[in-house]
C-alpha positions in Angstrom: 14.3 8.3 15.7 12.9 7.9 12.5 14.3 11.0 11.3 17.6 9.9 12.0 17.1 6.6 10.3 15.7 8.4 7.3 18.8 10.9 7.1 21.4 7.9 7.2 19.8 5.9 4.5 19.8 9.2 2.3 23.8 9.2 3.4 24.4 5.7 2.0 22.2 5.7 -1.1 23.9 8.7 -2.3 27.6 8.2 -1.0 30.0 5.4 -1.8 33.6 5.3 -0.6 35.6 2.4 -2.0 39.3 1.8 -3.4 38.4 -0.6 -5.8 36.2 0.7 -8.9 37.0 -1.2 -12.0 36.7 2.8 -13.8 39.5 4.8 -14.6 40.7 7.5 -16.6 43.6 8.6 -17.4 45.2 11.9 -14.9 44.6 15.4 -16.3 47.5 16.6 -14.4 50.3 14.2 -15.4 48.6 12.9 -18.6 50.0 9.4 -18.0 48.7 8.1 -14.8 45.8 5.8 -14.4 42.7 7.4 -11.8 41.2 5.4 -9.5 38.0 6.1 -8.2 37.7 5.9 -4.2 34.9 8.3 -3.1 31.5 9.1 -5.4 28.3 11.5 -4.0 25.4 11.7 -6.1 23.4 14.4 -7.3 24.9 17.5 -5.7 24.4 21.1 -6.6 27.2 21.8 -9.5 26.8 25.2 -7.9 27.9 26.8 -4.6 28.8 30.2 -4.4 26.1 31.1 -6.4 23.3 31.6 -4.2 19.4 31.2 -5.1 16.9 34.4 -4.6 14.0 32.0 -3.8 14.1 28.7 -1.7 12.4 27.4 -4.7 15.1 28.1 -7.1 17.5 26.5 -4.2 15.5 23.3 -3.9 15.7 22.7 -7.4 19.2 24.1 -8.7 20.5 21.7 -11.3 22.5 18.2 -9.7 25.2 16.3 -10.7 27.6 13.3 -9.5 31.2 13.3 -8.4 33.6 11.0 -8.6 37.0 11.4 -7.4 39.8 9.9 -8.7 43.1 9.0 -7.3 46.7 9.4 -9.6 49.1 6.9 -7.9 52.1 8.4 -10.6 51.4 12.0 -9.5 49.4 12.5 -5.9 46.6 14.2 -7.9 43.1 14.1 -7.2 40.2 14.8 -9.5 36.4 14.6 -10.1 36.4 12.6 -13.0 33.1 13.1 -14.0 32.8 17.1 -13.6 31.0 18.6 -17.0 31.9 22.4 -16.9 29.5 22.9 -19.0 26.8 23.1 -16.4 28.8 26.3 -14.3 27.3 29.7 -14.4 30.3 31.5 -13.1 29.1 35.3 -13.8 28.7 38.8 -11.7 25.8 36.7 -10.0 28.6 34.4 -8.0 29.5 35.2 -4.1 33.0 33.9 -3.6 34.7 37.4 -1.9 35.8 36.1 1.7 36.9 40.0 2.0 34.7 40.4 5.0 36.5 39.0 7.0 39.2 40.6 9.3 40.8 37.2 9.7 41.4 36.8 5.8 42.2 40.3 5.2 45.0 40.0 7.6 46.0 37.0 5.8 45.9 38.1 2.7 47.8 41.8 3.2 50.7 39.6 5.2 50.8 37.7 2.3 51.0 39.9 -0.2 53.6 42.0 1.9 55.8 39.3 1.8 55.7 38.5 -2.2 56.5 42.1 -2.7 59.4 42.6 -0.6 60.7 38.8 -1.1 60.4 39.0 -4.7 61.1 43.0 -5.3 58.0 44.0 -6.9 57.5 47.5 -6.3 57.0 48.8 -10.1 55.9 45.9 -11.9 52.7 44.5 -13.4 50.8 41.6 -12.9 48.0 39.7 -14.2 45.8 37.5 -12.2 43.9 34.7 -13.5 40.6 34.6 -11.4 40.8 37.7 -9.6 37.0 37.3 -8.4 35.9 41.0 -7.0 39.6 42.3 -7.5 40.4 42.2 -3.7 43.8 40.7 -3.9 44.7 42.3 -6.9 44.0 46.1 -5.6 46.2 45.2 -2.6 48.9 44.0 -4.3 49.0 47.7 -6.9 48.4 49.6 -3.0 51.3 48.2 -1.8 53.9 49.4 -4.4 53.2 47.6 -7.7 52.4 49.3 -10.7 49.5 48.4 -12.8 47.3 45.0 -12.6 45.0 43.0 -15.3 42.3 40.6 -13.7 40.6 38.3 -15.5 37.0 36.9 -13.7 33.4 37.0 -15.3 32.6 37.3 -11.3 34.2 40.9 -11.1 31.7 44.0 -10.5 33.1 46.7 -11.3 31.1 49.0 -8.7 31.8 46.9 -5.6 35.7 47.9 -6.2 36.9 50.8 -4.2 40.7 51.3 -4.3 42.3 54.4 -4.6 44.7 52.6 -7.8 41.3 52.0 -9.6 43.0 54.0 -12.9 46.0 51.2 -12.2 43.6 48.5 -12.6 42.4 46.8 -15.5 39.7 44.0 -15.6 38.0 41.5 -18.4 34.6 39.6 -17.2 35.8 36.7 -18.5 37.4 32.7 -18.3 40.8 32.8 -18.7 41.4 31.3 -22.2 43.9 30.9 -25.2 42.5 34.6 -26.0 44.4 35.9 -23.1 47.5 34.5 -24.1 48.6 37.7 -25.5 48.8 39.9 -22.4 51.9 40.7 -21.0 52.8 40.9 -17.2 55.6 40.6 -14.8 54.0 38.3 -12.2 51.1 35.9 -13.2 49.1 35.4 -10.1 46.6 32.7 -9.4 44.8 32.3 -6.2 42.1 29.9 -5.6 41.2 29.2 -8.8 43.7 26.3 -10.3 41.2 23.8 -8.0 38.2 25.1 -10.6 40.3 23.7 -13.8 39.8 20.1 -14.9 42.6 20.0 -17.7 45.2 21.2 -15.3 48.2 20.2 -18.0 46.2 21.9 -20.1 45.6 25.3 -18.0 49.5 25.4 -17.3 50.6 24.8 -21.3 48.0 28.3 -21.6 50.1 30.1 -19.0 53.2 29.3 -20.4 52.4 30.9 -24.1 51.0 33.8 -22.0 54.8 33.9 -20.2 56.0 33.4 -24.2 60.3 33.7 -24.0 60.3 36.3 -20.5 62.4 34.0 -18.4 62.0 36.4 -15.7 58.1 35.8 -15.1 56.7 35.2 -11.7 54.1 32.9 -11.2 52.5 33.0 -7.3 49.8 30.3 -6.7 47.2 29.8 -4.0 45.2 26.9 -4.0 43.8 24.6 -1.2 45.6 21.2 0.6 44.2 18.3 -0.6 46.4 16.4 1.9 44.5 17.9 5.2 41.2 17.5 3.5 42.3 13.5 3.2 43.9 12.8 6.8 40.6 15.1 8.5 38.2 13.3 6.2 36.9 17.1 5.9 34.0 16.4 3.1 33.0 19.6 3.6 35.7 20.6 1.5 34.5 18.7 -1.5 32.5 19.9 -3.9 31.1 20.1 -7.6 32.9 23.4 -8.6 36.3 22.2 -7.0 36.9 19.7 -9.5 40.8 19.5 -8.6 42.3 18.8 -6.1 46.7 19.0 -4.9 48.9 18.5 -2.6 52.4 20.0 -2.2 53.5 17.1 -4.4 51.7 17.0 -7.3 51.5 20.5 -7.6 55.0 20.7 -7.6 55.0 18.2 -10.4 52.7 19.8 -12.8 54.6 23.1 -12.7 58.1 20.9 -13.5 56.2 19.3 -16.3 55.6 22.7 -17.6 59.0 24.2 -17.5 59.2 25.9 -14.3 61.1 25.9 -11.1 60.1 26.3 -7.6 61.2 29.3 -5.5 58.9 28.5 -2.6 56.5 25.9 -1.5 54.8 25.9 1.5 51.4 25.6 4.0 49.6 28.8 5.1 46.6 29.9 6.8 46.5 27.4 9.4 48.4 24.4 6.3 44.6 24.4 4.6 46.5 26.4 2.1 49.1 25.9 -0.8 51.4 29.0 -1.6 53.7 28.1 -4.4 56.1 30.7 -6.6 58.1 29.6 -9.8 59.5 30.8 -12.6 60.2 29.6 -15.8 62.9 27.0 -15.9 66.8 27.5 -17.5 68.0 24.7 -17.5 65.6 22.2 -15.6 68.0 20.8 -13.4 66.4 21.9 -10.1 66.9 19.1 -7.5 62.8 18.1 -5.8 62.0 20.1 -2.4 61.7 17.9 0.7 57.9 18.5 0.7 57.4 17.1 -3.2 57.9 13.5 -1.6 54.4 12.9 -0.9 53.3 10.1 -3.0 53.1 7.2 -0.1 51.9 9.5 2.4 49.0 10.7 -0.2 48.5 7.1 -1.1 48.0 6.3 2.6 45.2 9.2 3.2 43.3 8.0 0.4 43.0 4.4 1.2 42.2 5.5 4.7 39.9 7.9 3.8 36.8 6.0 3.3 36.2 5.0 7.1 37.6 8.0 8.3 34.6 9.8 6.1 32.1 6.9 7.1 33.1 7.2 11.1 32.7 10.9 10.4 29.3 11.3 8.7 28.0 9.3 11.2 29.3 11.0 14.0 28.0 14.4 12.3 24.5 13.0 11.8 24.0 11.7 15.1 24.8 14.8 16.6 22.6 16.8 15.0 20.0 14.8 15.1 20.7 14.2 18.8 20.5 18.2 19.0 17.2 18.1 16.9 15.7 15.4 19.0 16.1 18.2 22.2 14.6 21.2 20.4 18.0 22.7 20.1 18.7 26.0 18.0 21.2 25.5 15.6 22.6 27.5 12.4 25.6 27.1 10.5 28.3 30.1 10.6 29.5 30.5 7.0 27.4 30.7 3.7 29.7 29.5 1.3 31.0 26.2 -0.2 31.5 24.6 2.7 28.3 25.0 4.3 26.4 23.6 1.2 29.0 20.6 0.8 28.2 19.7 4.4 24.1 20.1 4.4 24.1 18.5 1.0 26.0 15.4 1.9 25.2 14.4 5.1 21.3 15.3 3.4 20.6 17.9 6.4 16.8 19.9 6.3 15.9 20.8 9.3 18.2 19.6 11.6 19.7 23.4 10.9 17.7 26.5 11.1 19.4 28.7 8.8 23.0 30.1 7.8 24.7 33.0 9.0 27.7 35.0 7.1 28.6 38.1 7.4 28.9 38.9 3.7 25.7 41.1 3.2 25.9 40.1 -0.2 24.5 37.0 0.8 21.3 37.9 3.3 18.5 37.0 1.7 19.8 34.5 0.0 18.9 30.6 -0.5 21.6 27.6 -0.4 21.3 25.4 -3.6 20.2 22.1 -2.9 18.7 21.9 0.5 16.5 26.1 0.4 18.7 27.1 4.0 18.4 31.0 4.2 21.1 33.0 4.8 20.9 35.5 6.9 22.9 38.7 9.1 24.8 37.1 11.9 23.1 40.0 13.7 19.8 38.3 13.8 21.4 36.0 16.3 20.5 38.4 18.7 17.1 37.7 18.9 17.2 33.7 17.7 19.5 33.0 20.5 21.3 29.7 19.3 22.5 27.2 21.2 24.5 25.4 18.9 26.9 27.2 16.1 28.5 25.1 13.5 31.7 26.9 12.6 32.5 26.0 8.9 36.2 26.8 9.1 37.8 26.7 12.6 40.5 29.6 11.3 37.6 32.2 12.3 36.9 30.5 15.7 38.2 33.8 17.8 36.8 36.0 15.0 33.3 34.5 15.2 33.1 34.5 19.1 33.9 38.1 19.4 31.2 38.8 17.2 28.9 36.9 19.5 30.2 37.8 22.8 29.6 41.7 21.4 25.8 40.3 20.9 26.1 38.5 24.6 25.2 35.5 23.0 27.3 32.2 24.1 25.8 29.5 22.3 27.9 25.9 22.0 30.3 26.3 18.7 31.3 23.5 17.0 34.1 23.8 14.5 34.3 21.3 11.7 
């Protein structure tokens, strides 16, 4: 009992959800809107795909607070006190989720279609946070020609593609240093939610794209929307300082100059695919799925008891679970999983991680020490209870332990 009670006061001397903060600042999307704060966490690790060698170096990985904001002009969403200053985005960050058969499958059918739908067998293309080079190898395997990636994350021995002579790649943040490289299709996936200045980042892309009115731009980026109406927490943290819907993405590339050729929900709608090119005359009449603003408006002043109904429900469980001597880890080593330890202020409630990226094993989880460990040492820790961090992998995660003939309870967030 008292570890229950100690866990909830943790939860509400860190966490306050309101829609009525006297702060504000003005939107870095649409650069006239007015933010408005309506959920704040304190002191959270400002890193979480870098994970620690030592549990000591997790325990005490460097903190900050978040605060997001609300634009009522645009639908877009912010941390609006994230200090990049404090990221250590390098060789040393885990972000690949190319382990998984369920995202490779994704990721080849969506690739497929770009190529075919927008003919681009024989063209280049430059992707702006290309992490381990993945996507960007696909895309030159499938038919394109040549491909620049820009990531300080890349290593350049953990690539093996038979189009590695096709491949080109600077360990670096994109920047107005970049501006003078020259592609067909500007690519960027999962990486837009990283970028505070979003106006900014976009007036940088468009003096990459210069006067070539035939440039492709293909986003990926996750739904702020779901994130909203499931009160899904675990999806917020310090490195995602940015956050969209269909809407005010949609927006930000028309403030830029370009029109939309697609815009839709993938992998399950936690995803935002968006194409565009530049614009020739601006006169592009709104998609049905830009008019989001009272809908977004809605989730966000019902968000706050959805997340307070939520984090108790969470905390009660698992202490519940704790209380019984259940076994319990967490399936997925990544942002998620740190987001959802660190906020709910979890210790040993969970036993340790799993993931299957053996890049990972043997590592720590900033802010609360969790290991990380092979989801084959299930077999002989028999769990009880798996918390699934993404319920996309459900089938993908219990063929892995019916091969082990475990059948522990999972529990999808």
């Amino acid at each position: 009992m008292s570890k229950s009670f100690n866990n909830l006061s943790f939860s509400e001397k860190n966490i306050s959800v309101n829609t009525s903060s006297n702060e504000s600042s003005i939107c870095p999307n649409c650069e006239t809107g007015v933010m408005t704060i309506f959920y704040e966490i304190k002191e959270i690790p400002v890193h979480s795909v870098l994970l620690m060698p030592t549990r000591e170096r997790a325990l005490g990985y460097p903190r900050r607070d978040l605060k997001l904001g609300f634009c009522p002009d645009c639908g877009f969403i912010s941390n609006t006190v994230f200090d990049p200053s404090v990221h250590e985005y390098s060789m040393a960050c885990e972000e690949s989720q190319g382990f998984s058969p369920t995202f490779n499958t994704f990721a080849r059918s969506l690739a497929e279609r770009w190529i075919q739908q927008y003919q681009l067998r024989g063209r280049t293309v430059l992707e702006i946070g290309c992490g381990k080079g993945e996507f960007l190898a696909l895309l030159v395997e499938m038919g394109m020609a040549e491909g620049i990636g820009i990531d300080p994350a890349f290593i350049p021995e953990r690539l093996d593609s038979p189009v590695a002579s096709r491949l080109r790649f600077i360990q670096a943040l994109y920047g107005e240093r970049h501006t003078h490289l020259s592609a067909d299709v500007v690519c960027c996936r999962h990486t837009l939610e990283h970028i505070s200045p979003t106006s900014e980042f976009m007036r940088t892309v468009r003096r990459t794209i210069g006067d070539k009115k035939d440039t492709l731009l293909l986003f990926e980026l996750p739904d702020v929307h779901r994130v909203l109406r499931e009160a899904a927490f675990w999806d917020i943290y310090y490195e995602h300082c940015s956050y969209f819907t269909t809407g005010s993405l949609a927006r930000l590339f028309r403030k830029h100059g370009f029109d939309l050729l697609e815009l839709e929900l993938e992998y399950d709608g936690q995803y935002i695919v968006i194409a565009g090119c530049p614009s020739n005359d601006g006169g592009q009449l709104p998609l049905d799925v830009e008019a989001d603003l009272d809908d977004i408006a809605n989730a966000v002043a019902d968000f706050p008891e959805r997340f307070r109904d939520l984090r108790e429900s969470w905390i009660s469980r698992l202490n519940w679970m704790q209380s019984q001597g259940k076994r319990v880890v967490m399936w997925g080593g990544g942002s998620k999983a740190v987001s959802f330890i660190t906020t709910l202020g979890l210790n040993d409630q969970i036993d340790f991680v799993v993931d299957i990226n053996p890049h990972k094993h043997g590592k720590f989880v900033p802010g609360s020490g969790h290991a990380v460990r092979n989801p084959e040492d299930l077999r002989d820790f028999n769990p009880d209870c798996v918390i699934l961090m993404n319920p996309v992998y459900q089938e993908e995660v219990r063929k892995m332990l019916e091969s082990m003939r475990l059948t522990p309870q999972i529990l999808a967030v």
